[in-house]
C-alpha positions in Angstrom: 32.5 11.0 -5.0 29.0 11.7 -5.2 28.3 15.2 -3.4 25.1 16.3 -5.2 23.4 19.4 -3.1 20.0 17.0 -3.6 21.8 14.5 -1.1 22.0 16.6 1.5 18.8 18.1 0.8 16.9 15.0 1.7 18.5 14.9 5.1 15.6 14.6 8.1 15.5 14.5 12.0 13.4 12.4 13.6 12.9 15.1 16.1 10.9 17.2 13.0 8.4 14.1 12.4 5.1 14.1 13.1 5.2 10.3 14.1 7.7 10.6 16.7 6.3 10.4 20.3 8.9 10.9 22.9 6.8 12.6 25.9 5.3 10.2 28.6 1.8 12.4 28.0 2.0 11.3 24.4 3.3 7.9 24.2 4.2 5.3 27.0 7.0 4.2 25.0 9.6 6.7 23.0 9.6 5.6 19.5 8.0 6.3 15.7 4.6 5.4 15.5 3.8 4.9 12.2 1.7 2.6 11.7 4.4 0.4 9.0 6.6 0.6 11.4 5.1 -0.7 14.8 6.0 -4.2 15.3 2.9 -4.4 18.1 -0.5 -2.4 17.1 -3.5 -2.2 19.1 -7.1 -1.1 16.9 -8.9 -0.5 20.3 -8.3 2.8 21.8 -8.2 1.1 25.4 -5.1 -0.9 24.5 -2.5 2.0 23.4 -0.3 1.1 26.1 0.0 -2.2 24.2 1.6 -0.8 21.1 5.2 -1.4 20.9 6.7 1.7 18.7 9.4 1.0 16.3 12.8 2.6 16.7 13.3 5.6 15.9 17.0 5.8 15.4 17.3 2.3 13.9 15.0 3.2 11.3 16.4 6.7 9.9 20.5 5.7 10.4 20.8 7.7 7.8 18.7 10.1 7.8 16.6 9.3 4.6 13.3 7.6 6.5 10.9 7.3 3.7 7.9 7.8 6.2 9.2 11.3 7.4 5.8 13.7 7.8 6.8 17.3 8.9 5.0 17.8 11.9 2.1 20.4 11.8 3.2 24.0 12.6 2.2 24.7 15.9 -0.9 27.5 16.7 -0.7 30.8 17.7 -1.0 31.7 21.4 -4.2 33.4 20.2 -5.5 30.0 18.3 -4.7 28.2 21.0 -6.4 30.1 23.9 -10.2 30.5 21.7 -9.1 26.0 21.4 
């Protein structure tokens, strides 16, 4: 039995990811766009509703998804106002 406190360590949420689009204003299509795991990828800004995402929950089963980006941490209310 292999219960090493690294294992559990490396444990990540695809909710956490900066790839992960799930809201209709940022993606048509719920899924992780990365740009390795996109089946369908548009290069011209005026396609993005062409681009099939990959999924999400296929791809980290097990919670070890080799792409995972922490997303940014959000701005201030102050940061965000002066924007």
């Amino acid at each position: 039995m292999n219960s090493s406190p690294t294992a559990a360590a490396t444990r990540v949420r695809c909710e956490d990811c900066r790839w992960l689009r799930m809201a209709p204003w940022q993606a048509k299509k719920t899924g992780c766009y990365h740009p390795e795991h996109m089946p369908g990828k548009q290069k011209d800004p005026v396609l993005d509703e062409q681009q099939v995402p990959g999924d999400h929950a296929a791809l980290n089963r097990r919670g070890d998804c080799a792409r995972y980006e922490a997303k940014p941490p959000r701005a201030s209310l102050w940061q965000r106002l002066w924007a």
